[in-house]
Biotite code that builds the C-alpha atoms (Angstrom):
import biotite.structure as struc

atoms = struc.array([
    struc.Atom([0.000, 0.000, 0.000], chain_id="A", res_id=1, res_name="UNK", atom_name="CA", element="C"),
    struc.Atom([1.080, 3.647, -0.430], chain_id="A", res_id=2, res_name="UNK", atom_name="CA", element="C"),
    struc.Atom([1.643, 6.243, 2.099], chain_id="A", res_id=3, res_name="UNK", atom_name="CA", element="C"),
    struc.Atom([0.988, 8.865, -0.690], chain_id="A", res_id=4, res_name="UNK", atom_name="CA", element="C"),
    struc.Atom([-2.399, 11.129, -0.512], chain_id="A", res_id=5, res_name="UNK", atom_name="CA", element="C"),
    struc.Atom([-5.120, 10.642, -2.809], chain_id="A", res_id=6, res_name="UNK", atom_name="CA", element="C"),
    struc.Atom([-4.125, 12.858, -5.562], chain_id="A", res_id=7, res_name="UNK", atom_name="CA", element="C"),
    struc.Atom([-6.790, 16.091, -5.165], chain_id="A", res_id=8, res_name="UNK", atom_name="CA", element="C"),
    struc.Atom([-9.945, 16.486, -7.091], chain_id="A", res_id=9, res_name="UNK", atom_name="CA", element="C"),
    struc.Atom([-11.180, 19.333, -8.961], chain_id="A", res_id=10, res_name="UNK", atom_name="CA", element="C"),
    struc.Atom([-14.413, 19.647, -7.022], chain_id="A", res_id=11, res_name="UNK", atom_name="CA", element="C"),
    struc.Atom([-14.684, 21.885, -3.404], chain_id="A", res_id=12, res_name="UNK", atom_name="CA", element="C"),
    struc.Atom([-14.422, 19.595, -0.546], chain_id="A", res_id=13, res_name="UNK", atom_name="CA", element="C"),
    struc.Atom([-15.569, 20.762, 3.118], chain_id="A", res_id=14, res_name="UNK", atom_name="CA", element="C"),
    struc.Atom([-13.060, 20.434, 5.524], chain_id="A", res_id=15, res_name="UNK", atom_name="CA", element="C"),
    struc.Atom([-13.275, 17.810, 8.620], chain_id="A", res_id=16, res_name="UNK", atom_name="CA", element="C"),
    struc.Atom([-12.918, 19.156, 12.114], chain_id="A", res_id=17, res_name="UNK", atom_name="CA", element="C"),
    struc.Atom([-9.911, 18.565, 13.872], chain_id="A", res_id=18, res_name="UNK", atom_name="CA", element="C"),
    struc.Atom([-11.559, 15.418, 15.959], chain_id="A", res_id=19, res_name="UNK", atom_name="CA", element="C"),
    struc.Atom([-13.353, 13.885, 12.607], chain_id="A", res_id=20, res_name="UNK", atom_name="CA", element="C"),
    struc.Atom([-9.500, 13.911, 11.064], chain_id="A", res_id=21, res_name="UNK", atom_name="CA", element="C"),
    struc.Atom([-7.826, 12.492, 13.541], chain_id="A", res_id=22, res_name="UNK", atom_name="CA", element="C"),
    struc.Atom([-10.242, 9.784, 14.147], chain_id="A", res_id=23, res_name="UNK", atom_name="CA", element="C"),
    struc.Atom([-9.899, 9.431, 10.117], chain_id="A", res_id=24, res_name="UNK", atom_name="CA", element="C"),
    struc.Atom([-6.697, 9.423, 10.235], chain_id="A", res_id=25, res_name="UNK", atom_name="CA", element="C"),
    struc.Atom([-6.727, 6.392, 12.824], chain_id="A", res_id=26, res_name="UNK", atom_name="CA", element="C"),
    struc.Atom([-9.150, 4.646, 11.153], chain_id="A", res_id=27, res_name="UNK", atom_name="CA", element="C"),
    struc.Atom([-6.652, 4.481, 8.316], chain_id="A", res_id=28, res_name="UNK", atom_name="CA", element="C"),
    struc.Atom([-3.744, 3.330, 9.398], chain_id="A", res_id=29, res_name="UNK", atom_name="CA", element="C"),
    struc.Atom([-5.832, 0.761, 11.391], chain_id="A", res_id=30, res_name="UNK", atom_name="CA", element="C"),
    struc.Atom([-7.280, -0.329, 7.711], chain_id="A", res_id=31, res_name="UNK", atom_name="CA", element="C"),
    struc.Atom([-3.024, -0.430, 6.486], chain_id="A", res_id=32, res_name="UNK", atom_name="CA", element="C"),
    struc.Atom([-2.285, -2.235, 9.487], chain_id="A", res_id=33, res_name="UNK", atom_name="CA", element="C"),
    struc.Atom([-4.468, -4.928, 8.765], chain_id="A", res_id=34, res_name="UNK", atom_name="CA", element="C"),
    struc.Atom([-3.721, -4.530, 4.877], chain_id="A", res_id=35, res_name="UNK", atom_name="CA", element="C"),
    struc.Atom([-0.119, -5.138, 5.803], chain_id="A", res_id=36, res_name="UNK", atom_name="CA", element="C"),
    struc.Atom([-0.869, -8.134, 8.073], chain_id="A", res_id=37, res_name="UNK", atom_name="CA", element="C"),
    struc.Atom([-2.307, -9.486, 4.905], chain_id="A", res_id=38, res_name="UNK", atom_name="CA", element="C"),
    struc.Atom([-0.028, -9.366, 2.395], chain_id="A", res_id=39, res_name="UNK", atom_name="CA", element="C"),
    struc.Atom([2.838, -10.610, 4.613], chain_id="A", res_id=40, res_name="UNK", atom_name="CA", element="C"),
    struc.Atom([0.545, -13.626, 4.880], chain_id="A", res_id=41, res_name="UNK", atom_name="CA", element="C"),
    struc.Atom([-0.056, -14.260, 1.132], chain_id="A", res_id=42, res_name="UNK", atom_name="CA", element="C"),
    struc.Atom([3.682, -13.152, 0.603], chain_id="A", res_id=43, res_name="UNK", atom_name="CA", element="C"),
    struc.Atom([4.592, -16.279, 3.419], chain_id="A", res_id=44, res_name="UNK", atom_name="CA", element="C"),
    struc.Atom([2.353, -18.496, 1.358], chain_id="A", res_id=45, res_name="UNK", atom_name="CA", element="C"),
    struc.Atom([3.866, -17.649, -1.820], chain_id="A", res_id=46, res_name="UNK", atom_name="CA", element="C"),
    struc.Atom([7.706, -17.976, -0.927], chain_id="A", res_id=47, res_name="UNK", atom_name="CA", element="C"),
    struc.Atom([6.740, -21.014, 1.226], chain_id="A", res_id=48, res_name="UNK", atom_name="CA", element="C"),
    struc.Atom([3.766, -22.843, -0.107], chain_id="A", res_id=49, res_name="UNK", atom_name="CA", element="C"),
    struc.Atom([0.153, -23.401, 1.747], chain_id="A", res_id=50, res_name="UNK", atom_name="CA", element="C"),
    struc.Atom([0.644, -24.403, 5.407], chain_id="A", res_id=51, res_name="UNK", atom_name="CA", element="C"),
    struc.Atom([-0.665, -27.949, 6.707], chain_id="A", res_id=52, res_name="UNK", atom_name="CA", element="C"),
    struc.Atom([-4.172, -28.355, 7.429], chain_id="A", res_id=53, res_name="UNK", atom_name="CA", element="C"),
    struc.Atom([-3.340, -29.122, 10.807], chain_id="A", res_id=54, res_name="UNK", atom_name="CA", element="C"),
    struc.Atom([-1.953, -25.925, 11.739], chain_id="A", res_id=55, res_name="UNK", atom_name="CA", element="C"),
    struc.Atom([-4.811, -24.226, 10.979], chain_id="A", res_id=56, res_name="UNK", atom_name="CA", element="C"),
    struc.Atom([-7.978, -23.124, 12.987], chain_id="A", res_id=57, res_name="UNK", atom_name="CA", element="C"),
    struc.Atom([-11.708, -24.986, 12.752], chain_id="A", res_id=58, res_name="UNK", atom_name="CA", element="C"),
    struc.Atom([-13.560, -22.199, 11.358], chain_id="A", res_id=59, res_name="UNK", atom_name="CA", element="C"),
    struc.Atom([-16.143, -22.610, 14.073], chain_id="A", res_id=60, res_name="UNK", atom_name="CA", element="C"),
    struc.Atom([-13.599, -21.479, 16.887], chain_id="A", res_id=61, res_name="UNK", atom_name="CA", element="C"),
    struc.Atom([-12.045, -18.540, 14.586], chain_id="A", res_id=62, res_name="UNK", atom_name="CA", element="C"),
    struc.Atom([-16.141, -17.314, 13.938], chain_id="A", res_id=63, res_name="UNK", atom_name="CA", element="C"),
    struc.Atom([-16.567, -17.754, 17.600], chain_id="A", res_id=64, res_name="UNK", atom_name="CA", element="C"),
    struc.Atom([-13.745, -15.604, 18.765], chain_id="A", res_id=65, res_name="UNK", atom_name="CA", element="C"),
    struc.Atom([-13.889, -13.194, 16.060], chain_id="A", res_id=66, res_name="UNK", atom_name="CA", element="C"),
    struc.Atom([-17.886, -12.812, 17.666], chain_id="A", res_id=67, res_name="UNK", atom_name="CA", element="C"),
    struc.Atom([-16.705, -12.437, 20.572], chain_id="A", res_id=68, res_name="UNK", atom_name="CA", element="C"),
    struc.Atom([-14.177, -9.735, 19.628], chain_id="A", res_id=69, res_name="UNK", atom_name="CA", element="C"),
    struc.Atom([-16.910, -7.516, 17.710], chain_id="A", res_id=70, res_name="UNK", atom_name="CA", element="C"),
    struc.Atom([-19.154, -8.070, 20.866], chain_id="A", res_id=71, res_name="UNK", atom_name="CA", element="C"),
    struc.Atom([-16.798, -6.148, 23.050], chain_id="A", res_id=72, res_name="UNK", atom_name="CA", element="C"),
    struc.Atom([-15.787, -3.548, 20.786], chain_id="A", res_id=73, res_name="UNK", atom_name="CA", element="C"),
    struc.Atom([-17.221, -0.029, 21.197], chain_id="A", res_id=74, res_name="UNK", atom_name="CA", element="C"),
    struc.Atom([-19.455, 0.538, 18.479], chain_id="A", res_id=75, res_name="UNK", atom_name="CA", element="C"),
    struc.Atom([-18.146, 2.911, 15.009], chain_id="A", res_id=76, res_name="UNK", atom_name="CA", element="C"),
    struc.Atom([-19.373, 4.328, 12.099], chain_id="A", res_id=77, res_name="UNK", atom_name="CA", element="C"),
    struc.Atom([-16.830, 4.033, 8.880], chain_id="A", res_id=78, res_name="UNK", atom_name="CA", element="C"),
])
């Protein structure tokens, strides 16, 4: 992913408050955090083939935790 801005569009745009940009901003680089987790995955699979199917996770425990983790989050709006 790229650190670079969105290259700027002709039209007007209002500008965000101080606490709606930072909370943007955080938002972001939570988004490229998890972007980055990603890749290094599919770059790990790539250089060293699938892993075993034993390794992995039943997909009933990872939905179960992943429930639980959205359960205790504060809510957010995007």
């Amino acid at each position: 992913m790229s650190n670079q801005p969105a290259p700027a569009d002709t039209t007007v745009r209002q500008p965000l408050d101080e606490h709606a940009a930072a909370s943007v901003l955080a938002y972001a680089a939570a988004e490229r955090a998890k972007t980055d987790v990603l890749a290094s995955v599919l770059e790990d699979i790539a250089a060293n083939g699938y892993p075993s199917p034993e390794s992995g996770v039943p997909w009933e425990t990872a939905r179960d935790a992943h429930l639980a983790r959205l359960a205790n989050e504060e809510p957010r709006v995007a």
